[in-house]
N, C-alpha and C positions, 0 to 999 in steps of 0.2 A: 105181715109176719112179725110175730116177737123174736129177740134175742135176747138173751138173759147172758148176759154176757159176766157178771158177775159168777156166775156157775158154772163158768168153761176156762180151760187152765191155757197159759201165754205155752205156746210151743216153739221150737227154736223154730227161725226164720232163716230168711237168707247169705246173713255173714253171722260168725261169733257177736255176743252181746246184742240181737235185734231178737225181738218174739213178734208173732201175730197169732190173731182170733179171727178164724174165717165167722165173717157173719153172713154172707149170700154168694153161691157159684154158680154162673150161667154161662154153661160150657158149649151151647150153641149162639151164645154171643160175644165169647172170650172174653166175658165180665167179671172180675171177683172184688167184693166188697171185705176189705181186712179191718183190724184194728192191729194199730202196729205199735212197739213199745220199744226202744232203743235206748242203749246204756248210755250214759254221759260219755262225750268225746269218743264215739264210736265210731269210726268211718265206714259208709256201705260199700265203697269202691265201684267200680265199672258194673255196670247190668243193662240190661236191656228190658223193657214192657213190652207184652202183646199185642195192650191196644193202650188207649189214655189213660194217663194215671192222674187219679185226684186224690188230695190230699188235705186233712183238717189239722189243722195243728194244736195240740191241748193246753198246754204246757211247753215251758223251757225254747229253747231256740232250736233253728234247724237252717243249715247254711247248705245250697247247692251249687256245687261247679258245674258247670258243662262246655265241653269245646263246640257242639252245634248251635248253631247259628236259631237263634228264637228269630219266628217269624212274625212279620206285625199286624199286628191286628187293628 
């Protein structure tokens, strides 16, 4: 599948100042593939995911807190 993601406009996302560009949804495997864009100094605050979230970083920095406990691999 192509995505022309150049041709598809940033829509609001989940907090003020974050956008995303759905590029693939497979809603019988609660999978969705985004592109996400966040303003400087934007905090997302508390959320929860469906299933695993993975993430590419493009640019700029991106800091994660979490009070749970990462398990070791």
């Amino acid at each position: 599948m192509i995505v022309r993601t150049e041709q598809m406009p940033w829509m609001p996302w989940a907090a003020p100042g974050t956008y995303c560009k759905v590029l693939h949804m497979d809603r019988s495997h609660v999978k969705t593939t985004l592109m996400i864009k966040v303003d400087a100094n934007t905090p997302l605050g508390k959320h929860q995911h469906m299933g695993d979230a993975e993430a590419y970083l493009l640019e700029d920095d991106f800091v994660l807190r979490t009070s749970t406990p990462r398990s070791s691999i």
